[in-house]
C-alpha positions as CSV (number, residue, x, y, z in Angstrom):
1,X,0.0,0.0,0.0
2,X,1.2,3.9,-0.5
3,X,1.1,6.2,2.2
4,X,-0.3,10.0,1.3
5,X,3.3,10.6,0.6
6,X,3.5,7.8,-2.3
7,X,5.8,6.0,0.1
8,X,5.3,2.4,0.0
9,X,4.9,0.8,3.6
10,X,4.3,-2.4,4.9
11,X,3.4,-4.5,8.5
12,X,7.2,-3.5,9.4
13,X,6.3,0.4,9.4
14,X,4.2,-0.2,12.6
15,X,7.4,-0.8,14.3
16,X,8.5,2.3,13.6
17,X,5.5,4.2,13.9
18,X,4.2,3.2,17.2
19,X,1.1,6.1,16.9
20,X,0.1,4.1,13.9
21,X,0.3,1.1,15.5
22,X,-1.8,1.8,18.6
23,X,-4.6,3.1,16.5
24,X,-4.7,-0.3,14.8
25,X,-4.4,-2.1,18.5
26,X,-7.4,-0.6,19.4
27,X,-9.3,-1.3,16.3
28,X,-8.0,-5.0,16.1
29,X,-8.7,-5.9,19.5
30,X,-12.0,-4.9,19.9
31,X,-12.9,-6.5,16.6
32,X,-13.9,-3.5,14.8
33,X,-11.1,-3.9,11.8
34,X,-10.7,-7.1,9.8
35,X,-7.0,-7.5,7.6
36,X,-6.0,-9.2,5.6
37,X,-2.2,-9.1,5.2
38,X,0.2,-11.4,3.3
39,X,4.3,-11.9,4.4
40,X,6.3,-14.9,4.7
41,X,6.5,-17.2,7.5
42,X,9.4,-15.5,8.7
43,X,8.0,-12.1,8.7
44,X,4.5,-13.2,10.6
45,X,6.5,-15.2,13.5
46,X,9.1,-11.6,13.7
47,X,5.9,-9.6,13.5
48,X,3.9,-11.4,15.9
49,X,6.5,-12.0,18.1
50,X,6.9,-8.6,19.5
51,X,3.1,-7.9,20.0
52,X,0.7,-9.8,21.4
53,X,-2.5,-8.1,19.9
54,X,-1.2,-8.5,16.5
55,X,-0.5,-12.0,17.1
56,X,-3.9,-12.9,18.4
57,X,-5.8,-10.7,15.8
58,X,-3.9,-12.5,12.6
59,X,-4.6,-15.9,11.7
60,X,-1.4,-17.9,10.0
61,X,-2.7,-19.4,6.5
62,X,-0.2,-21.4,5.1
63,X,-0.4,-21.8,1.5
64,X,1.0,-24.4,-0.4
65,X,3.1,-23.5,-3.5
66,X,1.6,-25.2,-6.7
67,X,3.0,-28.1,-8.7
68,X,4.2,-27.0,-12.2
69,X,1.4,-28.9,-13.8
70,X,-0.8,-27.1,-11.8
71,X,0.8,-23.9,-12.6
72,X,0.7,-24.7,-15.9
73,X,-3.2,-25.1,-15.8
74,X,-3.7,-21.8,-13.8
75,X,-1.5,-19.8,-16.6
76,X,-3.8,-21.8,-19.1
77,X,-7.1,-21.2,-17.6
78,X,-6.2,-17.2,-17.5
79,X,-4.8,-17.0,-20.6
80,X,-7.9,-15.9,-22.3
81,X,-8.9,-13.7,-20.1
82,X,-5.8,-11.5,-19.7
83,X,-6.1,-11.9,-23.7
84,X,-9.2,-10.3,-23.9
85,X,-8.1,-7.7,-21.1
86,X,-4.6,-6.8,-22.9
87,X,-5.8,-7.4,-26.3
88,X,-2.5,-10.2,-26.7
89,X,-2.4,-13.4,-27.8
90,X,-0.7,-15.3,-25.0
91,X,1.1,-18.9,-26.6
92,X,1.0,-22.0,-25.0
93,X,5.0,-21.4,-25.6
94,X,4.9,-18.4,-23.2
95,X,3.1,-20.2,-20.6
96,X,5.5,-22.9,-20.4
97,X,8.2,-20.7,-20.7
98,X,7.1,-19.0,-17.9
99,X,6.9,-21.6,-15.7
100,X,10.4,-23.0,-16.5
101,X,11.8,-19.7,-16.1
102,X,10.0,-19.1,-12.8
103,X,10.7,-22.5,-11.3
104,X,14.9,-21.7,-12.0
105,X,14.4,-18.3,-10.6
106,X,11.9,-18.6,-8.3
107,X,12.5,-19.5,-4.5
């Protein structure tokens, strides 16, 4: 997300910004907010770590990475709408060369 500023922040800014942060506290805790935030597993055991309401107000959903097959298939099943979207023509060569490309890249 962008701040006013344009200045890209993230969960970690609430370190940092502890007035930010207690507003949020407040909101979490008594239920009246609902987030939905996305980091690795890393950053949601750092996060939650140092603050107990964040911890109890975030759920961990671990998400399994998908197969390439099944990669494949979601790039597939897409295709045509990104096609009609973009107005490309997306191959069946540029899926899969995606996928290669991403699985020797992508950790």
């Amino acid at each position: 997300s962008s701040s006013a500023s344009g200045k890209s922040s993230s969960l970690s800014d609430f370190e940092e910004e502890p007035n930010v942060l207690n507003y949020f506290r407040h909101a979490l805790s008594s239920e009246q907010l609902k987030i939905v935030a996305v980091t690795t597993p890393n950053g949601y055991r750092r996060i939650s770590s140092k603050d107990p309401v964040l911890r109890s107000a975030f759920d961990e959903v671990s998400i399994r990475e998908p197969s390439v097959i099944e990669t494949l298939q979601l790039l597939r099943d897409l295709a045509p709408t990104w096609e009609q979207i973009f107005e490309v023509t997306i191959s069946d060569f540029a899926i899969q060369g995606t996928v290669k490309l991403s699985t020797l890249f992508i950790s």
